[in-house]
Rosetta silent file (secondary structure, phi, psi, omega in degrees, C-alpha in Angstrom):
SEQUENCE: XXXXXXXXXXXXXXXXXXXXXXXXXXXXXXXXXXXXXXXXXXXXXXXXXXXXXXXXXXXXXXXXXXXXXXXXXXXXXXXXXXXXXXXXXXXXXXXXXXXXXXXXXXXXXXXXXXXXXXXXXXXXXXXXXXXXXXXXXXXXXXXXXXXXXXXXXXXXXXXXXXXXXXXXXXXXXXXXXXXXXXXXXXXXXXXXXXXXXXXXXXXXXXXXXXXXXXXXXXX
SCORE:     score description
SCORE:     0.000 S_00000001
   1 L     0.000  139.517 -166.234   27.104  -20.742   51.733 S_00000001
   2 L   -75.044 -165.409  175.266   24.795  -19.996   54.553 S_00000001
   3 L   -96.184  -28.510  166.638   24.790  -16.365   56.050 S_00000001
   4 H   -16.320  -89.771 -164.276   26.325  -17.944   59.172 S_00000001
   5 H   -45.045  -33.241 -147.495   30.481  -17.240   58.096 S_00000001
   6 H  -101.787  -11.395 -168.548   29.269  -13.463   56.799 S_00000001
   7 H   -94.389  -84.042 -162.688   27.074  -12.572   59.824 S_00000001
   8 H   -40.141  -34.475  161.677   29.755  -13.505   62.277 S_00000001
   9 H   -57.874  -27.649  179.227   32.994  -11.865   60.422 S_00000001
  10 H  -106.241   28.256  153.407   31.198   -8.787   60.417 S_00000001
  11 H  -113.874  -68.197 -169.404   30.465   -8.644   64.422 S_00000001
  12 H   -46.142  -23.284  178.887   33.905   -9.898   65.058 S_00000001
  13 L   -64.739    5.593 -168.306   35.227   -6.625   62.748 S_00000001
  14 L  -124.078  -38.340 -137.978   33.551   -4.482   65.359 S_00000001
  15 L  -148.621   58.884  176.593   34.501   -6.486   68.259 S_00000001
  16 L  -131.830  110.447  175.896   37.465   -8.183   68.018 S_00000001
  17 L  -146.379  161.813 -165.087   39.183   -8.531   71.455 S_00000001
  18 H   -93.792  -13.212  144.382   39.100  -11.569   73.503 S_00000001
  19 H   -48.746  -55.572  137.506   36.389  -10.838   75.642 S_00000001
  20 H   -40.463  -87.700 -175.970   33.833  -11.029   72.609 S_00000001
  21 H    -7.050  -68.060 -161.208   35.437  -13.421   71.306 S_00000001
  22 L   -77.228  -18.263  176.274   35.072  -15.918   74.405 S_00000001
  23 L   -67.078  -34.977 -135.029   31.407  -14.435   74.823 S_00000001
  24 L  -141.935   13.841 -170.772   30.562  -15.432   71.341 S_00000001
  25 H   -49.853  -31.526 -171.511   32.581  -18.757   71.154 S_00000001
  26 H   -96.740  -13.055  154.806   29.677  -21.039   69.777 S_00000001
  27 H   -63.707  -48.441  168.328   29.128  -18.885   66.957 S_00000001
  28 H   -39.717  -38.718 -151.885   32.464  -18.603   66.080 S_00000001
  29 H   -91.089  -35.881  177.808   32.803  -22.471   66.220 S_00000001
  30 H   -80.966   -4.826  163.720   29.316  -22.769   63.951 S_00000001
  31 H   -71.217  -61.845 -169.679   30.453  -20.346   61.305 S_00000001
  32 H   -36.762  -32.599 -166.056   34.013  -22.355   61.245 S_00000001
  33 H   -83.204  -10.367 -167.459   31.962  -25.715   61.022 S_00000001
  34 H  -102.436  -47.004 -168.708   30.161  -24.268   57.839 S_00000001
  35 H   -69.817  -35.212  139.042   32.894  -22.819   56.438 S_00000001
  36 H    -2.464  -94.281  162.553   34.416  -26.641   56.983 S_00000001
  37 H   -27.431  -70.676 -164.080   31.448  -28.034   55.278 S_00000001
  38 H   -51.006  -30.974  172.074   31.522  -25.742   52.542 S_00000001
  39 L   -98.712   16.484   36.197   35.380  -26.441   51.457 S_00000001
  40 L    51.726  -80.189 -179.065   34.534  -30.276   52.479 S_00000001
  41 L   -72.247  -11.487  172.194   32.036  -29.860   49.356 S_00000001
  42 L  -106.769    3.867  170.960   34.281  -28.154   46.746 S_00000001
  43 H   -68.294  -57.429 -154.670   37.376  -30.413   47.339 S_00000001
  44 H   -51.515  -37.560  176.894   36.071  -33.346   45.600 S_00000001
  45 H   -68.521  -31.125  146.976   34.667  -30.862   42.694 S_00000001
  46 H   -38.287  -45.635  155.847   38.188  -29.471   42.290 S_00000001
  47 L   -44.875  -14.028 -157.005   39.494  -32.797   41.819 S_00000001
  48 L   -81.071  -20.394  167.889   37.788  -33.353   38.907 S_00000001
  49 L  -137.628   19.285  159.619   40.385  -31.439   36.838 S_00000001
  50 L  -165.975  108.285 -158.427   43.271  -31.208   39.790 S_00000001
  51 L  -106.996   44.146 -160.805   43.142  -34.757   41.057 S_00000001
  52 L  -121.031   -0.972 -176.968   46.415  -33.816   43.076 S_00000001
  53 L  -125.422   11.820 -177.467   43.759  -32.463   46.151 S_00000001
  54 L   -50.408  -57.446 -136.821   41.387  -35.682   46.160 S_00000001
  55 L  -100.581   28.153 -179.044   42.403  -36.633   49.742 S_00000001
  56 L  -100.134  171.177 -178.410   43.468  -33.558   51.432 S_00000001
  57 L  -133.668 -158.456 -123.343   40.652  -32.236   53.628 S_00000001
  58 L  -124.427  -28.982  165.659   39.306  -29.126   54.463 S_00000001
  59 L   -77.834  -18.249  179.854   40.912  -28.573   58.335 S_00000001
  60 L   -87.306   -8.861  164.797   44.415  -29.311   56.255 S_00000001
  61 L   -81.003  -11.561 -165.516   43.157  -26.163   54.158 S_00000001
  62 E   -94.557  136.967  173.351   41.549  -23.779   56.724 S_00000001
  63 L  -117.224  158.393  176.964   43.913  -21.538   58.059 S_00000001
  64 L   -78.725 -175.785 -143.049   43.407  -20.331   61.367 S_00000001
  65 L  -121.973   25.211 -178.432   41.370  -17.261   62.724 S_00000001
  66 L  -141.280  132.054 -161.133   43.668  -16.046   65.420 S_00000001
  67 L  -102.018  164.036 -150.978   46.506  -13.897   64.104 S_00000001
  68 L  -102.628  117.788 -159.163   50.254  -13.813   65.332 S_00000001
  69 L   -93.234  -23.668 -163.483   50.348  -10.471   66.928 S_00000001
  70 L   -49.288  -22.213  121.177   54.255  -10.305   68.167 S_00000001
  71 L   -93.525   25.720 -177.741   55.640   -8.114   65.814 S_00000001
  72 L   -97.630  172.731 -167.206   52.589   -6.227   64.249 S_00000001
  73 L  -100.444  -15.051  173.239   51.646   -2.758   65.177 S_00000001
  74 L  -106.527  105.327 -179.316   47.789   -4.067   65.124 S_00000001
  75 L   -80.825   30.228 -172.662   47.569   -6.138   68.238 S_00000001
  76 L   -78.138  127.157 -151.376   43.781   -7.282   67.236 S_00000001
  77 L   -98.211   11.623  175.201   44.053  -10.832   68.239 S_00000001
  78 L  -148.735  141.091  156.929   41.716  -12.300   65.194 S_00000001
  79 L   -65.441  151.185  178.481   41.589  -11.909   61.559 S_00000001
  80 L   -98.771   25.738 -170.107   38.469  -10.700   60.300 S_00000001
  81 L  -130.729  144.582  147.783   38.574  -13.671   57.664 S_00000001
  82 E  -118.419  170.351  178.607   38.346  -16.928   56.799 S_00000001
  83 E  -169.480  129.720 -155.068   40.177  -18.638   54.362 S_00000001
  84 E  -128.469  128.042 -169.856   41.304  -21.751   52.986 S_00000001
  85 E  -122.446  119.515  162.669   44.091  -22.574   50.382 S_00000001
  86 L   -74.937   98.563  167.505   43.296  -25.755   48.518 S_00000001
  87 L  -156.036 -159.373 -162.689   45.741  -28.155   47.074 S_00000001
  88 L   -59.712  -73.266  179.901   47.849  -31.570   47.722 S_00000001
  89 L   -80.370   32.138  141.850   49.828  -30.557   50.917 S_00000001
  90 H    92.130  170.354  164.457   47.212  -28.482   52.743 S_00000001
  91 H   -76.585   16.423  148.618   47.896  -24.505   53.873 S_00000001
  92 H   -89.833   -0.675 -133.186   51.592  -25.073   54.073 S_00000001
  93 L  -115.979  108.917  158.492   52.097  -26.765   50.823 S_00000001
  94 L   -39.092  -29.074 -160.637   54.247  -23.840   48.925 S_00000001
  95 L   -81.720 -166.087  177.426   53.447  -24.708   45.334 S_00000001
  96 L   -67.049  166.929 -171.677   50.233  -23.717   43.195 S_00000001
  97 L  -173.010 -170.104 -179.616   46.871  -23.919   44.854 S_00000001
  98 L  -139.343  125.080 -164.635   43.369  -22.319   45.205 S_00000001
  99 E  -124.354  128.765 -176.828   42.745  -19.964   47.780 S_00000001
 100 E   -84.969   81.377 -179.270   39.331  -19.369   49.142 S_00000001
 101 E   -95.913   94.357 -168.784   38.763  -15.676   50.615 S_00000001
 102 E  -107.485  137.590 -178.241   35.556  -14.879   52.747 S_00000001
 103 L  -160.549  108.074 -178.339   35.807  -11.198   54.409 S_00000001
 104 L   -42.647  140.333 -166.045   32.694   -9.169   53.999 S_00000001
 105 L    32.603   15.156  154.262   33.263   -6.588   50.857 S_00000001
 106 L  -136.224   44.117 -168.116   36.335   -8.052   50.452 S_00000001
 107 L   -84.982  152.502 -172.838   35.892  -11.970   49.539 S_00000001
 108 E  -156.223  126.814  171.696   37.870  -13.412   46.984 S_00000001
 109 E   -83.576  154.632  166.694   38.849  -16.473   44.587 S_00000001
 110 E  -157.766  137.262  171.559   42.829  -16.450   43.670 S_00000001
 111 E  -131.594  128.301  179.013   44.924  -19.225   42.188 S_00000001
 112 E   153.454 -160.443 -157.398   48.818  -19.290   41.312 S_00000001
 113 L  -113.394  151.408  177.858   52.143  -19.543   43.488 S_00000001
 114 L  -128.427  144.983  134.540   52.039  -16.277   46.396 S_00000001
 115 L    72.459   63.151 -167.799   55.527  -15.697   47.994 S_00000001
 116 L   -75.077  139.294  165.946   57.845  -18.001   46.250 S_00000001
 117 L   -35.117  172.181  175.898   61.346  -18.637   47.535 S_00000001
 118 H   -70.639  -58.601  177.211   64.054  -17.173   45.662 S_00000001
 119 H   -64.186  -29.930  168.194   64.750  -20.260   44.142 S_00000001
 120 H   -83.654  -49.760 -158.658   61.128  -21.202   43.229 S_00000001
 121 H   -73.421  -30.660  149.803   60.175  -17.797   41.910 S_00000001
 122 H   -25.160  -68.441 -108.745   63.866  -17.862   39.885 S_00000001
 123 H  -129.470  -14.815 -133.213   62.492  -21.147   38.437 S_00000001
 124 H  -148.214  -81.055 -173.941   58.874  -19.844   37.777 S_00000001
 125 H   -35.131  -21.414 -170.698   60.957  -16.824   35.714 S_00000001
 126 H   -94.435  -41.080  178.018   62.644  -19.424   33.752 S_00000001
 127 H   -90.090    5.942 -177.230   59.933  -21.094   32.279 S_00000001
 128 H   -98.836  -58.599 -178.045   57.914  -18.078   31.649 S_00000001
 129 H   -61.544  -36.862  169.961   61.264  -16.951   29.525 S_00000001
 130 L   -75.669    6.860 -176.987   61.418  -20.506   27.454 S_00000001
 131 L   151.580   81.063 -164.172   57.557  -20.141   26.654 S_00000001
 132 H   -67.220  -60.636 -169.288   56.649  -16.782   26.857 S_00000001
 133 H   -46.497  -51.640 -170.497   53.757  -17.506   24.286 S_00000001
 134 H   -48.029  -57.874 -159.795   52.334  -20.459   26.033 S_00000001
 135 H   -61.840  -48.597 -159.489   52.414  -18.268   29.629 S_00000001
 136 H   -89.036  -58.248  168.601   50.553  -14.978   27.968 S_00000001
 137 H   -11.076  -38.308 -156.859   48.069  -17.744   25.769 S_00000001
 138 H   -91.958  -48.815 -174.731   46.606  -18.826   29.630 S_00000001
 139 H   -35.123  -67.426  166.398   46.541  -15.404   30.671 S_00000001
 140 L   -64.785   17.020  172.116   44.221  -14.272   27.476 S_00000001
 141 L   -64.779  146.629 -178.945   42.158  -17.340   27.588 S_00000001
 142 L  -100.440    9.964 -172.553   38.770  -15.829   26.796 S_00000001
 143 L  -106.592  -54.534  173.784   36.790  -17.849   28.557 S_00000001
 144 L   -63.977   12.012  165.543   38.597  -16.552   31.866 S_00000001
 145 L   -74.018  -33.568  174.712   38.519  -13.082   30.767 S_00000001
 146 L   -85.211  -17.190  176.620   35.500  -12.380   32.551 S_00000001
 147 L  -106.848  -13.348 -174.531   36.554  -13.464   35.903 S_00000001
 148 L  -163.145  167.803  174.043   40.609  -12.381   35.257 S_00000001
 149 L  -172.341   22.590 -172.636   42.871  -11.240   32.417 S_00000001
 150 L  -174.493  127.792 -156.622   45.939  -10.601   34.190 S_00000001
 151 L   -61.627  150.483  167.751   48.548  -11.362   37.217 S_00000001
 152 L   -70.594  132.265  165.149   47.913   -9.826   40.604 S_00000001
 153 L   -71.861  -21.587 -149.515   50.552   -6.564   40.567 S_00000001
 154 L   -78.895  155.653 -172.341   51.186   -6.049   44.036 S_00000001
 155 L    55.941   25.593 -163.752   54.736   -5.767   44.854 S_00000001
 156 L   -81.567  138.578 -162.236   55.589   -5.882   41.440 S_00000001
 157 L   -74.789  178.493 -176.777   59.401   -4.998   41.178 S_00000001
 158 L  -111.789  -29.003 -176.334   60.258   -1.992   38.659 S_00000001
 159 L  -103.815  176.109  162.621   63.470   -3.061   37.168 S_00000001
 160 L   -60.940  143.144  174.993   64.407   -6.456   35.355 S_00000001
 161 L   -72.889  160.091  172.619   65.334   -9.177   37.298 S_00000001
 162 L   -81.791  132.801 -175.138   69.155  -10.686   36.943 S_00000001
 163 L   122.649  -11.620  171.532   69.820  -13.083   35.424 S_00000001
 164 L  -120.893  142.581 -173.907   67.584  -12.009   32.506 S_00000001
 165 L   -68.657  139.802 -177.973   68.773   -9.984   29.285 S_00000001
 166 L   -55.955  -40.167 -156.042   66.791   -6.361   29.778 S_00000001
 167 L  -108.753   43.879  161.600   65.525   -6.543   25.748 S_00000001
 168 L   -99.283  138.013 -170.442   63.369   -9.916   26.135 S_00000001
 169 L   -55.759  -38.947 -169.461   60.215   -8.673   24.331 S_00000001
 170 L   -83.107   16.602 -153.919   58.228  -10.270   27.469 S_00000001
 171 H   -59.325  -20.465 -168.578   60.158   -8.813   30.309 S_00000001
 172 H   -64.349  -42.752 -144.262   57.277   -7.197   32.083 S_00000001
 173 H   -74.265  -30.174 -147.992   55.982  -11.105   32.582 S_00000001
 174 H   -89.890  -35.097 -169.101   59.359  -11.464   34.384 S_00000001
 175 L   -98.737   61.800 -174.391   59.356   -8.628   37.232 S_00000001
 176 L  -115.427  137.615  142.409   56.342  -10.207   39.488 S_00000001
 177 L   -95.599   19.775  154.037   57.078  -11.672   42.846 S_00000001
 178 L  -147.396  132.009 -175.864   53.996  -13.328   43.000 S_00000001
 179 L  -110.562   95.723  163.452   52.386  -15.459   40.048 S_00000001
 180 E  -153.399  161.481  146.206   48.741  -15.369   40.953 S_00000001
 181 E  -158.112 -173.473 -161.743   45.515  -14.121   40.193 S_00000001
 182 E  -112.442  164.365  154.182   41.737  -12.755   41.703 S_00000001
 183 E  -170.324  131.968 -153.436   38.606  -12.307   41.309 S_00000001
 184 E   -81.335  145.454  175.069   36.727  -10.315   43.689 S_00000001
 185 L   -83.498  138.049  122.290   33.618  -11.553   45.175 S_00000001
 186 L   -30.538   98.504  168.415   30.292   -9.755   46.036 S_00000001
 187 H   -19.246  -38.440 -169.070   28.672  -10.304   49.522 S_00000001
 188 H   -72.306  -35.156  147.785   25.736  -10.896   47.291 S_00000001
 189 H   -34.982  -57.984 -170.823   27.849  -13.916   45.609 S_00000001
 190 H   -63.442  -68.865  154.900   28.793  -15.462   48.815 S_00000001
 191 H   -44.463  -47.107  117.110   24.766  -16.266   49.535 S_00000001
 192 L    57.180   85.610  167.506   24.258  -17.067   46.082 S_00000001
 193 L   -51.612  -16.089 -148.573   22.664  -21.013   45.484 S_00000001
 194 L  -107.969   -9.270 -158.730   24.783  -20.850   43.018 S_00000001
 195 H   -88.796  -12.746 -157.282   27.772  -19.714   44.614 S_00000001
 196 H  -103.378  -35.860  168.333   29.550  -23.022   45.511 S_00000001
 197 H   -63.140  -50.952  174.732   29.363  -23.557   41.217 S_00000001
 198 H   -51.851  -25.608  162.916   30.948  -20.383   40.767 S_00000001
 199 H   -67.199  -47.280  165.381   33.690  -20.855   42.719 S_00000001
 200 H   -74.940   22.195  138.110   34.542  -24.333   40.757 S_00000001
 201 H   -66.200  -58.561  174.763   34.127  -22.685   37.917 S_00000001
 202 H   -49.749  -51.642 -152.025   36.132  -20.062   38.660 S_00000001
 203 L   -91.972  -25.541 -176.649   39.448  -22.268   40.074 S_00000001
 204 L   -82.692  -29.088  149.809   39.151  -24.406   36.656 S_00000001
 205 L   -27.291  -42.975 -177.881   39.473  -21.986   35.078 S_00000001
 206 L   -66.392  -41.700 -164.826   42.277  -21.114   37.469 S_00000001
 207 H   -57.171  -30.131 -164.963   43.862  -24.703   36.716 S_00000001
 208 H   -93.952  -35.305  160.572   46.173  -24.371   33.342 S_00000001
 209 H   -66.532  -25.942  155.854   47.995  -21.612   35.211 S_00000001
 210 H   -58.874  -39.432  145.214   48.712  -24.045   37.818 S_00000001
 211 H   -27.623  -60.136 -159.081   49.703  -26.403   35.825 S_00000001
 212 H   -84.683  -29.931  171.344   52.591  -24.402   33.898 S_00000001
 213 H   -73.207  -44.252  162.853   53.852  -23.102   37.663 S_00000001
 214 H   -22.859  -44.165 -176.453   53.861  -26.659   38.693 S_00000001
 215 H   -78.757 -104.454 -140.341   55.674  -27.733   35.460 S_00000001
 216 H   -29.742 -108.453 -171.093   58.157  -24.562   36.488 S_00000001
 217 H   -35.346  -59.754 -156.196   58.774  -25.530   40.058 S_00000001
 218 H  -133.227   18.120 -163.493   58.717  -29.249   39.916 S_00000001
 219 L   -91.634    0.000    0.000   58.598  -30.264   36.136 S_00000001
């Protein structure tokens, strides 16, 4: 990735009102066209071990850069991000996926299910309780130890959920309300020749937990 997406996210973070914005429109549209390109050129390598994203394309993945202001208390009328989450149905598509985060000092790979219904995260809890081993096994893969080793925590509830007995030896695995996880990125990554391998590296890595939520939700 060119410097293009990293130079412009960090002027709009200074300047983002719609005046700039409209000022600065054909940059905006050639970072967007790169970052395009660039998740354009990793779909096909992501197929190669999750052939469930050959045909989707890279505008059904891109989410857009103007944020829904109507009930937030920050009326800034753009995200200071791009971002794209790759899989079969696109950035609506609920299930597992691979999500592509560029935001100067804060860029990020993440893979797994984020904000599951009640019924899919219920369902994602169930199969983590029939084969607990298997579920901690992807987690402690050692080859993925250096880029992860563990579920994203945030929002992690404190008691057991219901529907589960309190004294299963795994129980911890049980109170997340999102099954995903990161690995944080480096400005210095993101420019990188190298950086478009690292990401598919990174999401196959990503892939056998996608799998086992997949099998959960729709198996």
């Amino acid at each position: 990735m060119n410097t293009t997406v990293i130079d412009f996210l960090e002027l709009l973070k200074v300047n983002n009102n719609r005046e700039w914005f409209q000022a600065n429109k054909k940059m905006y549209d050639t970072a967007k066209l790169e970052m395009e390109a660039f998740v354009d050129n990793l779909i096909p390598q992501i197929a190669a071990f999750e052939p469930s994203v050959k045909y989707v394309t890279a505008k059904e993945c891109m989410f857009r850069i103007f944020r829904d202001v109507r009930f937030a208390k920050d009326k800034s009328p753009y995200k200071t991000n791009m971002g794209a989450w790759i899989t079969k149905g696109g950035r609506k598509s609920p299930g597992p996926g691979y999500y592509l985060h560029i935001q100067p000092g804060e860029s990020m790979l993440a893979g797994g299910v984020y904000m599951p219904e009640p019924d899919q995260l219920k369902k994602i809890r169930q199969e983590i309780y029939y084969n607990a081993d298997e579920f901690k096994a992807i987690l402690g893969n050692s080859s993925s130890k250096k880029y992860f080793d563990s579920l994203s925590d945030w929002d992690k509830q404190k008691l057991a959920p219901r529907d589960f007995p309190k004294d299963f030896p795994d129980i911890d695995l049980l109170k997340y309300r999102h099954y995903t996880v990161a690995y944080m990125l480096s400005d210095k990554q993101l420019v990188s020749k190298d950086f478009a391998k690292l990401v598919v590296k990174v999401f196959s890595l990503m892939q056998p937990l996608n799998a086992f939520l997949e099998r959960a939700l729709n198996g």
